[in-house]
BADOVEX-766844 format. One record per residue (C-alpha): x, y, z; residue in three letters. Coordinates in steps of 0.2 Angstrom, whole numbers, padded with zeros to 4 digits, always signed. Layout:
! BADOVEX-766844
XYZALA/...
END
This chain:
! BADOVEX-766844
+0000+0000+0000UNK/+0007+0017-0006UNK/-0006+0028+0002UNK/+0002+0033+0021UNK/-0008+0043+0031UNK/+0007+0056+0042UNK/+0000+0070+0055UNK/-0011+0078+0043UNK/-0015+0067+0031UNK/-0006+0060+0015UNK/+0007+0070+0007UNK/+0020+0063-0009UNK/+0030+0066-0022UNK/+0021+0068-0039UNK/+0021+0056-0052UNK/+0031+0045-0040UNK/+0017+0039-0026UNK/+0004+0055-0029UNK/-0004+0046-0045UNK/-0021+0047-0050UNK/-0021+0029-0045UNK/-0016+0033-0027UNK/-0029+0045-0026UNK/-0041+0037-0031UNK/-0038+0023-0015UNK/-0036+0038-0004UNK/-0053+0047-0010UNK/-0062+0030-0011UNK/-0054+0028+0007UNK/-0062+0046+0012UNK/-0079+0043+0003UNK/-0082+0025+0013UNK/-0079+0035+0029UNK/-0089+0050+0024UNK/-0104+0039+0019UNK/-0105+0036+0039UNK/-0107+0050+0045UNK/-0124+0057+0050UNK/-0122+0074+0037UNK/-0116+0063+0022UNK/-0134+0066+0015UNK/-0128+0086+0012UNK/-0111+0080+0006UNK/-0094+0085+0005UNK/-0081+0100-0001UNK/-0065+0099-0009UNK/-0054+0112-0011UNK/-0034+0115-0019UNK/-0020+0125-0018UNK/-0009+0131-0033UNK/+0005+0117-0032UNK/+0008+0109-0047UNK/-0008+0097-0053UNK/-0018+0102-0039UNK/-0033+0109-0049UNK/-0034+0092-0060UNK/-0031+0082-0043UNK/-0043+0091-0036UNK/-0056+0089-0050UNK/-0053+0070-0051UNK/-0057+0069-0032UNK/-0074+0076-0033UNK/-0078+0062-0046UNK/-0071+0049-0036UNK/-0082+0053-0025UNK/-0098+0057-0033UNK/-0096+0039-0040UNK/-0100+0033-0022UNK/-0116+0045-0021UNK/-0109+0060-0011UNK/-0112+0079-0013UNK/-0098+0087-0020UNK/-0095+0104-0016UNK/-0078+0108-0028UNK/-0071+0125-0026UNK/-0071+0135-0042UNK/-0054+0141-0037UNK/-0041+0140-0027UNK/-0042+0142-0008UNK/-0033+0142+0010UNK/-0035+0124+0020UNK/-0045+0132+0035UNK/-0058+0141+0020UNK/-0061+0121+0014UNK/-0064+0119+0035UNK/-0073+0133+0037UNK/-0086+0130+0023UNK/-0089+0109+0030UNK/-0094+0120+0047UNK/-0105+0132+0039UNK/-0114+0121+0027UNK/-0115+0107+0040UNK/-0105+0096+0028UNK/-0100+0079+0032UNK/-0082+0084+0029UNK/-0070+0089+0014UNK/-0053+0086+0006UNK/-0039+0099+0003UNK/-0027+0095-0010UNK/-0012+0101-0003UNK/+0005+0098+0003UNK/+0008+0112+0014UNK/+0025+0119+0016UNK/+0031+0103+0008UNK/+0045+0107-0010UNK/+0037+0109-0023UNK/+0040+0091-0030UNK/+0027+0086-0017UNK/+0006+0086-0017UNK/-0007+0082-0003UNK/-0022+0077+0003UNK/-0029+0084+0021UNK/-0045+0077+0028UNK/-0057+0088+0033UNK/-0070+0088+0048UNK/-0088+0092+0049UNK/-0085+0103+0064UNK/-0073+0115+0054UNK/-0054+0109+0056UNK/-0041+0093+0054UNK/-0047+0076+0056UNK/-0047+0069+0073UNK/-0032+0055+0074UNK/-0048+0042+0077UNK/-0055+0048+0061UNK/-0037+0046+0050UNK/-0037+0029+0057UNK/-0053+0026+0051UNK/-0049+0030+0033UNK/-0034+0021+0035UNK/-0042+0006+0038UNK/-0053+0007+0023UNK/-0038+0010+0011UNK/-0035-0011+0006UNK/-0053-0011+0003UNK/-0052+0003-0008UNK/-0039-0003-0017UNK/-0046-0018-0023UNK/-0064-0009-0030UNK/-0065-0002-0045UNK/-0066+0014-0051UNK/-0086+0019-0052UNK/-0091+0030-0065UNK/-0091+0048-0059UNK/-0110+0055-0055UNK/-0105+0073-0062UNK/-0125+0079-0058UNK/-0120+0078-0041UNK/-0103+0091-0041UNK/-0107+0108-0039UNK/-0094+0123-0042UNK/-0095+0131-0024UNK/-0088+0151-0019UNK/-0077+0144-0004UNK/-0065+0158-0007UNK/-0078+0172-0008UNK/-0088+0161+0008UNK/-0069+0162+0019UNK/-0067+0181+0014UNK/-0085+0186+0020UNK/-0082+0175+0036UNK/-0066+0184+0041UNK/-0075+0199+0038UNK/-0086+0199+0051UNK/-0075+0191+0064UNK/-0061+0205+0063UNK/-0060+0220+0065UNK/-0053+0227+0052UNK/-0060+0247+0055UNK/-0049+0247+0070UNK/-0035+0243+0058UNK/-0039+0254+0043UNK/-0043+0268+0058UNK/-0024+0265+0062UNK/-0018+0266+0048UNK/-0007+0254+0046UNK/+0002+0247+0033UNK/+0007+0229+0030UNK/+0014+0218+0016UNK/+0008+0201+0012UNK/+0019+0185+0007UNK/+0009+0173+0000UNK/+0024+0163-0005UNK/+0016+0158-0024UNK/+0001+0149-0010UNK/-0016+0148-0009UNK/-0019+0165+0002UNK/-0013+0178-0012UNK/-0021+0191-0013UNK/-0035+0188+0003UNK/-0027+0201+0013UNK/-0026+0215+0000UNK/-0045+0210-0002UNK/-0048+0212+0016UNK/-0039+0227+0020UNK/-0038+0236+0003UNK/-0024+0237-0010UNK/-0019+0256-0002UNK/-0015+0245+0014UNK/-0005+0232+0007UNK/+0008+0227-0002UNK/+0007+0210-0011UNK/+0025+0199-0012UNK/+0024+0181-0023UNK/+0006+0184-0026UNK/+0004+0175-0041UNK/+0003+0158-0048UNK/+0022+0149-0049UNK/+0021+0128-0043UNK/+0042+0128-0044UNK/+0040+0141-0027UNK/+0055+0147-0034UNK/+0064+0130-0029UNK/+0062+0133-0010UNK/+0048+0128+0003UNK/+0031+0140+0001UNK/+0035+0137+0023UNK/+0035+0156+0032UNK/+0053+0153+0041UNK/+0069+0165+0041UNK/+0079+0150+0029UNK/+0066+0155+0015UNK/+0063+0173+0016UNK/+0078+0181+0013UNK/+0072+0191-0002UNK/+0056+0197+0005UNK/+0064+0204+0019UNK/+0076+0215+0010UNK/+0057+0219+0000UNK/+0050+0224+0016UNK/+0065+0235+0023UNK/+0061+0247+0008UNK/+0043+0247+0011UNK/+0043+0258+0029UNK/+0026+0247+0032UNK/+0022+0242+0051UNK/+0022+0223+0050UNK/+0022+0209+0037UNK/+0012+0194+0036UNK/+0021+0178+0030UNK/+0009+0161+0024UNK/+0013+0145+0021UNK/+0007+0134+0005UNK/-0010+0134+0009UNK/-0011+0149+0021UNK/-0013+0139+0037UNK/+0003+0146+0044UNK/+0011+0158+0048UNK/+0026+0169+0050UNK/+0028+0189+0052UNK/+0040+0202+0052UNK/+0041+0217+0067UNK/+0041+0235+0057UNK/+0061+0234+0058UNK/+0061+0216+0048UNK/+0064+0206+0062UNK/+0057+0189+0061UNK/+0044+0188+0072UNK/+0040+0169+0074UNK/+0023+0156+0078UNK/+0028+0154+0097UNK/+0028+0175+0101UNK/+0014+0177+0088UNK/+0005+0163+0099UNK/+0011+0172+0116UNK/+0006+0188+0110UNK/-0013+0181+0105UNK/-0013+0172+0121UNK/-0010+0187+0133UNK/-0020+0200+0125UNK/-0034+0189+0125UNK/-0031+0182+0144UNK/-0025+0199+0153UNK/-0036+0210+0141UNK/-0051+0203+0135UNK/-0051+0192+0151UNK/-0055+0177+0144UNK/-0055+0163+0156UNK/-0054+0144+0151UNK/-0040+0132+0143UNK/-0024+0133+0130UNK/-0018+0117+0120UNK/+0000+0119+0114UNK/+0010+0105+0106UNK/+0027+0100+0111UNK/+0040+0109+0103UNK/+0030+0126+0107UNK/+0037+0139+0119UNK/+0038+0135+0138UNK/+0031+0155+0138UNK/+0013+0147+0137UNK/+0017+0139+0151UNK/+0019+0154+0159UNK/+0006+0163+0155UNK/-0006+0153+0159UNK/+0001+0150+0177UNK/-0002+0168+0179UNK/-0017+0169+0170UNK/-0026+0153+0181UNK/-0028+0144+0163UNK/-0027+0124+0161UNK/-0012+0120+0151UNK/-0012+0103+0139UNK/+0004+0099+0133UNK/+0000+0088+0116UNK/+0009+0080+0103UNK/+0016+0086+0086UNK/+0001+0088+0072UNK/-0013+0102+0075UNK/-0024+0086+0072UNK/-0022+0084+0092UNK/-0025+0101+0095UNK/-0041+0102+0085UNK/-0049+0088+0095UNK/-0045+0099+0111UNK/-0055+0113+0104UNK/-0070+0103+0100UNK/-0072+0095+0115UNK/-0063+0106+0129UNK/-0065+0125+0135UNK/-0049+0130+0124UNK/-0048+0148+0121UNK/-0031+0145+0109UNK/-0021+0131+0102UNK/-0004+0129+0091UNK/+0009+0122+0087UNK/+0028+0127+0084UNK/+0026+0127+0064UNK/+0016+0142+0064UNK/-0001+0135+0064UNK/-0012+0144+0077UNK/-0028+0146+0081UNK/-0042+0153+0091UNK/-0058+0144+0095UNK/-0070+0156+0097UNK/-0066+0158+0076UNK/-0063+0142+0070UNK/-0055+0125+0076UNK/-0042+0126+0064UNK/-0026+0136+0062UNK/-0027+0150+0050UNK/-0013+0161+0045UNK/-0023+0176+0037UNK/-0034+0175+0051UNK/-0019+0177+0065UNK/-0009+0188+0056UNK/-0024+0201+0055UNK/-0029+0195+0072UNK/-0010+0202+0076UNK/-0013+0221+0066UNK/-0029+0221+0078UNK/-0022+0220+0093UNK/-0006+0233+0088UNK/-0022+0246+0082UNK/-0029+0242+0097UNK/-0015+0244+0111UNK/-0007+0256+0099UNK/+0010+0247+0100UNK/+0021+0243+0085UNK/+0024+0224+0084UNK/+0041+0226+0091UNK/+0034+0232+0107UNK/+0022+0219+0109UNK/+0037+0207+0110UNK/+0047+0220+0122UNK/+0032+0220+0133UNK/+0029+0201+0130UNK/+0050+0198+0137UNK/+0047+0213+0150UNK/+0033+0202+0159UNK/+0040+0185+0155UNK/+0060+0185+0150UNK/+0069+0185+0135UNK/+0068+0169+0124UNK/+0077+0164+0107UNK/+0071+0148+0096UNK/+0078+0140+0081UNK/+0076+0123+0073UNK/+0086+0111+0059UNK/+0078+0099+0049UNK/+0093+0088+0048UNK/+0091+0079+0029UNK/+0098+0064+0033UNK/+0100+0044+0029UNK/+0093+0032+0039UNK/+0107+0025+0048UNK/+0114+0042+0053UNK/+0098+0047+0059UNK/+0097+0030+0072UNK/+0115+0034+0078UNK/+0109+0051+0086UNK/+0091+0044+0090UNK/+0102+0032+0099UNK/+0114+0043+0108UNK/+0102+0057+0113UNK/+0085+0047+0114UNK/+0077+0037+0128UNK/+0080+0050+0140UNK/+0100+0046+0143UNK/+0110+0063+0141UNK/+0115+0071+0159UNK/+0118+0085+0149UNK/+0117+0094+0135UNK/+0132+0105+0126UNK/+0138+0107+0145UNK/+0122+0112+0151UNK/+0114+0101+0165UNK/+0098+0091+0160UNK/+0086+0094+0173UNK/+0071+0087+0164UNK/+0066+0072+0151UNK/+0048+0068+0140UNK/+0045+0055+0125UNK/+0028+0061+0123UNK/+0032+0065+0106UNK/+0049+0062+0101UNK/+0064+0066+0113UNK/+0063+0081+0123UNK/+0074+0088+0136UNK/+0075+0101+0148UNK/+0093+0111+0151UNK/+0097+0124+0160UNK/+0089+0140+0151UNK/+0079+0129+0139UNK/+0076+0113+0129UNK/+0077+0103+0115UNK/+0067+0091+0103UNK/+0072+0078+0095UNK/+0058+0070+0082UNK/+0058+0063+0066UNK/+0047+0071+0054UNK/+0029+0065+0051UNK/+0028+0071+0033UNK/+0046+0071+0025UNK/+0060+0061+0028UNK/+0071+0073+0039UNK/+0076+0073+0056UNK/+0069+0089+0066UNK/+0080+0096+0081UNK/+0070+0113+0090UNK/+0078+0122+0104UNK/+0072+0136+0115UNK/+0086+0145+0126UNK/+0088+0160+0136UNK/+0102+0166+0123UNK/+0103+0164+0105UNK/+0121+0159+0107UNK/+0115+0143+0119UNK/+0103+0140+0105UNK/+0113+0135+0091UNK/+0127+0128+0102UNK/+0113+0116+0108UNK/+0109+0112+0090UNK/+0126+0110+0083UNK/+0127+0097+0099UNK/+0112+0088+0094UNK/+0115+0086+0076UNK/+0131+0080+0081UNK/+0131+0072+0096UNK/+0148+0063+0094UNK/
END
């Protein structure tokens, strides 16, 4: 079985294992499972990003699974991931399918499951489809029942949404200016629409599946050439998405990189020690011990989850969760949507600088002023597999006494291997969706970070 579900679905190189003939399995996989669900009767959505292919996968998708008596609900263009989630909510779907791979390269293409509550898949649900993938893979094809796809406005649906759950007068009021990397993705031109093209200024906003030969993922390594864009601009903050706009990156009015774990921190304690709100936080674990924090201070019920927003989107369908994210920059706010949602943050973010009339720089100066300084990085080691077993096997299991000098004082394997030093910590996982080992490391310095690193990736 080619088909392998990872922590948000199936993602693969094109032409290699992400054929029409694997998607087919994977979509007849989906259908069994949506057929069960008490909304099937209204149907399904399937949305796609602009990697290569992903229109005609997307297409071929919707007649797979038409031909086993679903509503379709195909977008006439391309859209974010958390508009395909939104619109299974708003239309009391049975669920939906985003072609996509993400932040993958560009040689790869995806397909993300969808739930009827508006976000990931539960883990439950993924296994679920798994287990119907050998009986898909011996049914034939059925022929497609194209009376039951219908071209849907999921782009238009997700713009009006955001709309009316932002305040975007408080923005235009300020005046600010931002700048908008879409990264060649699915969210070009969505923030231009939102807050008017004399308010932003729109970077890779256009249709290029190569990405330029790098990663469409909203982290310093892939950036370089927007930044120097953005120094010229004299705008107040930059908003950075992912592939499919469901993460997210910024830059402070100074180009600064401003990453997931302070955008999260900063959310997190305007809308605890501001707004009040009272009630629970879901974090994964390679996101900053700030959360913890805060929510100490705050009275807030901490979970601690493992990698894959997957676990944080059960959370926020079945807990109190004001907030949950992840490392990687996908973040979101329940009171919005159970699904993380780059646009949505990184507007969220020029609502809350109009509002405290603070430049994003000083949002993090009052964030380190309250809590302490912290720096993070993180190396996704490409390497073989018997390299990547010698430093799972030195620095796994808990054994290290210390790290690059420092003393461990504290060890978890809830999600890969995770130690605490003095003045931070660092992860070591193998990646869910691409064969690469990631280290992550949060220390008190920027100098302890990458020494931490260098030792991890090279642990002798």
């Amino acid at each position: 079985m080619q088909v392998k579900f990872g922590t948000d679905g199936w993602r693969a190189i094109i032409a290699e294992t992400f054929t029409f003939e694997n998607l087919r399995i994977a979509s007849q996989a989906a259908a069994d499972y949506f057929l069960q669900h008490s909304s099937c009767r209204n149907g399904v959505c399937v949305g796609y990003d602009t990697r290569f292919m992903s229109k005609e996968f997307a297409d071929y998708t919707a007649r797979i699974l038409s031909s086993r008596g679903l509503r379709v609900f195909l977008s006439d263009t391309f859209v974010p991931s958390p508009a395909v989630s939104l619109y299974c909510r708003e239309n009391s779907l049975a669920g939906g399918i985003m072609i996509t791979a993400s932040h993958n390269p560009p040689v790869y293409n995806g397909f993300k499951i969808k739930a009827s509550y508006g976000g990931s898949a539960l883990p439950e649900a993924i296994r679920s489809i798994e287990k119907n993938l050998v009986t898909a893979e011996n049914r034939p094809a059925a022929k497609p029942r194209n009376e039951l796809i219908e071209k849907a406005s999921i782009r238009k649906a997700y713009i009006d949404y955001l709309s009316s759950h932002l305040d975007l007068d408080i923005i235009k009021k300020a005046g600010l200016q931002v700048a908008h990397n879409a990264m060649y993705g699915a969210g070009q031109q969505i923030v231009s629409d939102l807050l008017g093209s004399t308010m932003t200024a729109n970077y890779h906003c256009s249709l290029n599946p190569s990405f330029e030969g790098i990663n469409p993922e909203p982290i310093p390594r892939y950036i370089d050439d927007f930044t120097a864009f953005f120094k010229n601009l004299q705008a107040d903050a930059a908003i950075i998405t992912d592939g499919d706009a469901d993460r997210i990156g910024m830059l402070d009015e100074k180009g600064s990189f401003i990453d997931p774990h302070k955008i999260f921190a900063i959310i997190l304690r305007y809308l605890a020690e501001k707004k009040k709100m009272r009630g629970e936080v879901a974090k994964t674990n390679a996101l900053t011990d700030i959360i913890d924090k805060i929510c100490a201070k705050n009275n807030l019920t901490l979970h601690t989850l493992p990698i894959g927003f997957k676990h944080v989107s059960k959370l926020m369908t079945t807990h109190n969760i004001i907030m949950g994210g992840e490392e990687s920059g996908g973040i979101g706010v329940t009171s919005y949507l159970p699904e993380r949602d780059g646009i949505f943050i990184g507007i969220l973010i020029l609502e809350i600088m109009a509002a405290k009339k603070r430049t994003l720089s000083e949002l993090v100066k009052e964030l380190f002023d309250e809590y302490g300084s912290f720096y993070y990085d993180r190396i996704d080691l490409d390497t073989d597999e018997s390299r990547k077993q010698v430093i799972i096997e030195k620095t796994g299991k808990g054994n290290l006494e210390a790290i690059a000098g420092y003393r461990v004082t504290g060890f978890s394997d809830l999600d890969g291997y995770k130690y605490h030093f003095e003045g931070g910590w660092l992860l070591i996982r193998p990646s869910g969706t691409e064969p690469v080992l990631r280290l992550y490391c949060e220390a008190d310095s920027p100098d302890k970070v990458q020494k931490v690193l260098r030792f991890a990736a090279d642990p002798g």
